[in-house]
Backbone bond lengths (Angstrom), bond angles and torsions (degrees), N, CA, C in turn:
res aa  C-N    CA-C-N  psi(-1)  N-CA   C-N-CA  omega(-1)  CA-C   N-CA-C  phi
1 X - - - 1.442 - - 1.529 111.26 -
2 X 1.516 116.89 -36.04 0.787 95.14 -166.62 1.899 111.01 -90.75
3 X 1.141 115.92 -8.61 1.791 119.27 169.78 1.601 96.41 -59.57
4 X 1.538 116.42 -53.47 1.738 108.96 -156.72 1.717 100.18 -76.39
5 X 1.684 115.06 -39.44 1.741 84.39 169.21 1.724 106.03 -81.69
6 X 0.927 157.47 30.47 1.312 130.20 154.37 1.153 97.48 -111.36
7 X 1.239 136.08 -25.19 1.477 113.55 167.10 1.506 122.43 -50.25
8 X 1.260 93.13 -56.29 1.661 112.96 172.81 1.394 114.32 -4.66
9 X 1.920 88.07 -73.94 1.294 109.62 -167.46 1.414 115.40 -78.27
10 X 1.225 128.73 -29.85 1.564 136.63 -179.20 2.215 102.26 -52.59
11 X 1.523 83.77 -49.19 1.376 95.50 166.04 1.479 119.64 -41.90
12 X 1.469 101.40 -64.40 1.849 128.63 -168.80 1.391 101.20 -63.05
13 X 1.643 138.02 -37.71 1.275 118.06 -174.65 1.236 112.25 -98.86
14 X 1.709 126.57 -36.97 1.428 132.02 -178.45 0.796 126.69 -88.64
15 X 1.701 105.36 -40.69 1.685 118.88 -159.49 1.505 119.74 73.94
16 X 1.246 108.17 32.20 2.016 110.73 -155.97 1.531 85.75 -110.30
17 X 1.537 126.04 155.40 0.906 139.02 137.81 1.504 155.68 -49.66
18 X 1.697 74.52 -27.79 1.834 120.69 178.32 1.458 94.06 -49.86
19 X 1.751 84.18 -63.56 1.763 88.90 -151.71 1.635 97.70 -89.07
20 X 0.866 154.07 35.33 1.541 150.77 111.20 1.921 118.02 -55.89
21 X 1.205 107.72 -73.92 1.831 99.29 144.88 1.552 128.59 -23.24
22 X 1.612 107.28 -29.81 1.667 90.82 -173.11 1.528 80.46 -108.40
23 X 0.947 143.00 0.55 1.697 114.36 167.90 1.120 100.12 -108.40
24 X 1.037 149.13 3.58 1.741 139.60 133.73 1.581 110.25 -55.96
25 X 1.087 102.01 -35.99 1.901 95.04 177.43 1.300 106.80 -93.40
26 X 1.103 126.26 6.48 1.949 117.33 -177.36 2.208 84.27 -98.22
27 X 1.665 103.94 -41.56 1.352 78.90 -156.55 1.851 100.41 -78.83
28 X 1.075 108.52 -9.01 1.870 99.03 -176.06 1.359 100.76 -74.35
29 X 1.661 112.75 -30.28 1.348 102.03 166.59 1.814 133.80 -51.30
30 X 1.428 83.20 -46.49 1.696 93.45 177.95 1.405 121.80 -65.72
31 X 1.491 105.12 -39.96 1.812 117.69 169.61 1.643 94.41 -66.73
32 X 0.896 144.59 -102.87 1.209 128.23 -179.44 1.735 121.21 19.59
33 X 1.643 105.41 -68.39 1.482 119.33 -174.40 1.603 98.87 -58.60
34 X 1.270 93.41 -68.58 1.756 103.62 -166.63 1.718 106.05 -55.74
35 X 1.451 134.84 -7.14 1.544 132.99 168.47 1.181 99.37 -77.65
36 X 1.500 119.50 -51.91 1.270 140.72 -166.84 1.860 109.82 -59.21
37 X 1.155 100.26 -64.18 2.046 104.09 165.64 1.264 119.76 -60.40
38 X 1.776 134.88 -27.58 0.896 125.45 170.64 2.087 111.53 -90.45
39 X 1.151 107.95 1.59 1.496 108.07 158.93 1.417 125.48 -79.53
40 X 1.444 92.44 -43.08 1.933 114.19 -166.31 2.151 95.28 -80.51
41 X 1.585 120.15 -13.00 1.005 83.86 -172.78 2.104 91.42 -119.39
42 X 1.099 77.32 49.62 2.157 90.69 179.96 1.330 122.99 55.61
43 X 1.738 119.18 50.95 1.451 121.73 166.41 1.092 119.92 -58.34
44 X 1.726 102.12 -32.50 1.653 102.37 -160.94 1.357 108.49 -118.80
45 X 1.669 111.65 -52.49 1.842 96.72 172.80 1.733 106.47 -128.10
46 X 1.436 109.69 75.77 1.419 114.84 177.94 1.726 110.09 82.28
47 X 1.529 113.23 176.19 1.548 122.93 153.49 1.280 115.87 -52.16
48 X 1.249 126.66 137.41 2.005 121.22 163.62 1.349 89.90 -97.09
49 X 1.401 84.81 144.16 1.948 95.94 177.80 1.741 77.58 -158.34
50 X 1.377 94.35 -167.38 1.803 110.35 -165.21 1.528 86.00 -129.79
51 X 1.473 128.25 140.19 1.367 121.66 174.35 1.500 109.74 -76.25
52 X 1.039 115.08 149.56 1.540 128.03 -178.90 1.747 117.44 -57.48
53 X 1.467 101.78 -36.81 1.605 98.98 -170.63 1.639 101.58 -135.95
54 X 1.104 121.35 168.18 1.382 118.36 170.35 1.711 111.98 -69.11
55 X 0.984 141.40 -23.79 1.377 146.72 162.69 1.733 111.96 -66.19
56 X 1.649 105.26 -22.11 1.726 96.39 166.08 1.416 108.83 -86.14
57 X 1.685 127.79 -18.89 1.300 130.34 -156.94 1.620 89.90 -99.13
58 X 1.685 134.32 -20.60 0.860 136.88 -175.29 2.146 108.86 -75.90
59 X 1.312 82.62 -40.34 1.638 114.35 -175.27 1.878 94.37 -64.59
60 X 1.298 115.84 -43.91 1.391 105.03 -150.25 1.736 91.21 -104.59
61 X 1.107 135.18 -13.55 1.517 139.11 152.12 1.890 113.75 -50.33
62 X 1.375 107.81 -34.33 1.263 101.79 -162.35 1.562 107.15 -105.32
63 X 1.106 114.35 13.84 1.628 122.91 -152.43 1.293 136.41 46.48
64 X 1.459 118.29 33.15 1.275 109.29 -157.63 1.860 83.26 -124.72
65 X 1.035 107.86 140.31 1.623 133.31 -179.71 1.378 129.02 -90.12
């Protein structure tokens, strides 16, 4: 949504190409974030966190929980 209305409009006020290019790059930017927050907060394989001690990083190398 957000490439086809800013294209739209990049279209609607200038007519530039430019600014069709920059709302293709604002929204890959934003998809980017929003892949990025729904990774970092465990959509796909749990929370990422850093283990607390070397015996959790030892624990989480070996698969054991």
């Amino acid at each position: 949504m957000i490439a086809v209305v800013g294209g739209w409009l990049a279209l609607r006020w200038d007519g530039g190409l430019a600014g069709v290019f920059a709302a293709q790059g604002v929204a890959l930017v934003v998809y980017g974030i929003v892949i990025g927050w729904a990774i970092a907060g465990g959509a796909w394989f749990g929370r990422v966190g850093w283990p607390s001690s070397p015996a959790g990083l030892l624990r989480r190398q070996t698969g054991t929980v």
